[in-house]
C-alpha positions in Angstrom: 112.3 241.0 98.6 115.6 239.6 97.9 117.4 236.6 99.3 120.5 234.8 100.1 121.4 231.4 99.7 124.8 229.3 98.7 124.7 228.0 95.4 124.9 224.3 96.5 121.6 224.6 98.5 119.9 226.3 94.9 120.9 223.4 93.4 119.7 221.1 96.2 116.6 222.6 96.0 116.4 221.8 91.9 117.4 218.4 92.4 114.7 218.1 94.8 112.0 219.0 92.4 109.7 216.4 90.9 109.9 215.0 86.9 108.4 218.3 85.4 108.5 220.9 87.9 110.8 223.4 85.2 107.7 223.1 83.1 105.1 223.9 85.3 106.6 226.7 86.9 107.3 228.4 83.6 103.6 227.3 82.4 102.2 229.5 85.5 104.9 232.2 85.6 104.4 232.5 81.4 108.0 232.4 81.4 110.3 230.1 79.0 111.1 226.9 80.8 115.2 227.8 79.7 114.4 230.9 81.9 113.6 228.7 85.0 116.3 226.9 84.5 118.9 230.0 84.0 117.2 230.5 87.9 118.9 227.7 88.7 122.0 227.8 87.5 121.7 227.7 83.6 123.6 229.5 81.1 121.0 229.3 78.5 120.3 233.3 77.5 119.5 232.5 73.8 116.7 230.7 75.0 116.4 232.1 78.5 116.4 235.3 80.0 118.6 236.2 83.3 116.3 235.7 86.3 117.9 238.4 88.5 120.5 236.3 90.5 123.5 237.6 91.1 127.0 235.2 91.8 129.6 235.6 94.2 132.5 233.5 94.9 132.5 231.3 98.0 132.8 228.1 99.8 129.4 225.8 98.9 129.3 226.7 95.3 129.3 230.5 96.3 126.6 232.8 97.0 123.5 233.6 95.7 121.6 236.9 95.7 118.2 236.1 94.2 116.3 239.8 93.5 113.1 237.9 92.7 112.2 235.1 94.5 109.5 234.3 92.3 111.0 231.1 91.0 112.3 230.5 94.3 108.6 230.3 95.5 107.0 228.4 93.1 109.8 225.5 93.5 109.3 225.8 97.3 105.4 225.3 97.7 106.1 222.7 94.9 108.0 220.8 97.3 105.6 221.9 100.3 102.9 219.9 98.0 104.8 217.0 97.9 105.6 216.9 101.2 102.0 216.9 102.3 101.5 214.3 99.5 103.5 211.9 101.0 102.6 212.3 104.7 100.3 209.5 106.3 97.2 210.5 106.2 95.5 210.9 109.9 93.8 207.8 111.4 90.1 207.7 111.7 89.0 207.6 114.8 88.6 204.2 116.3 84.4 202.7 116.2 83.1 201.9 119.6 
């Protein structure tokens, strides 16, 4: 299933990632960790392969058209794990 997003909000996403996240995502996808990066926005194809994204000019960077969100995925439940890393854990209920 493809997707659409500006380029700005890829790179958002990137710079959202925690210290290491290019290397874990290419450790599960068995992918080079230049190919994760060429996802987002890298120009690295010696190294990397293209990711299936395709560029169009336009305001925010331009747009995106991601073929396979795979990448895309992995960095988003990344995040989700962080997120629910940092939330306050529920209180306890309160003794009687």
């Amino acid at each position: 299933m493809s997707k659409l997003m500006t380029f700005n909000e890829l790179r958002n996403l990137k710079d959202s990632l925690p210290d290491g996240s290019m290397h874990r995502i290419a450790d599960e996808l068995g992918v080079s960790v230049e190919t994760v990066r060429n996802f987002f926005g890298g120009q690295n194809f010696q190294l990397g392969q293209s990711v299936g994204i395709h560029l169009e000019p336009g305001p925010d960077g331009g747009l995106v058209r991601i073929d396979d969100t795979t990448v895309l995925d992995k960095a988003l439940a990344i995040l989700e794990e962080v997120k629910a890393a940092e939330a306050p854990a529920e209180e306890a209920p309160a003794a009687e």
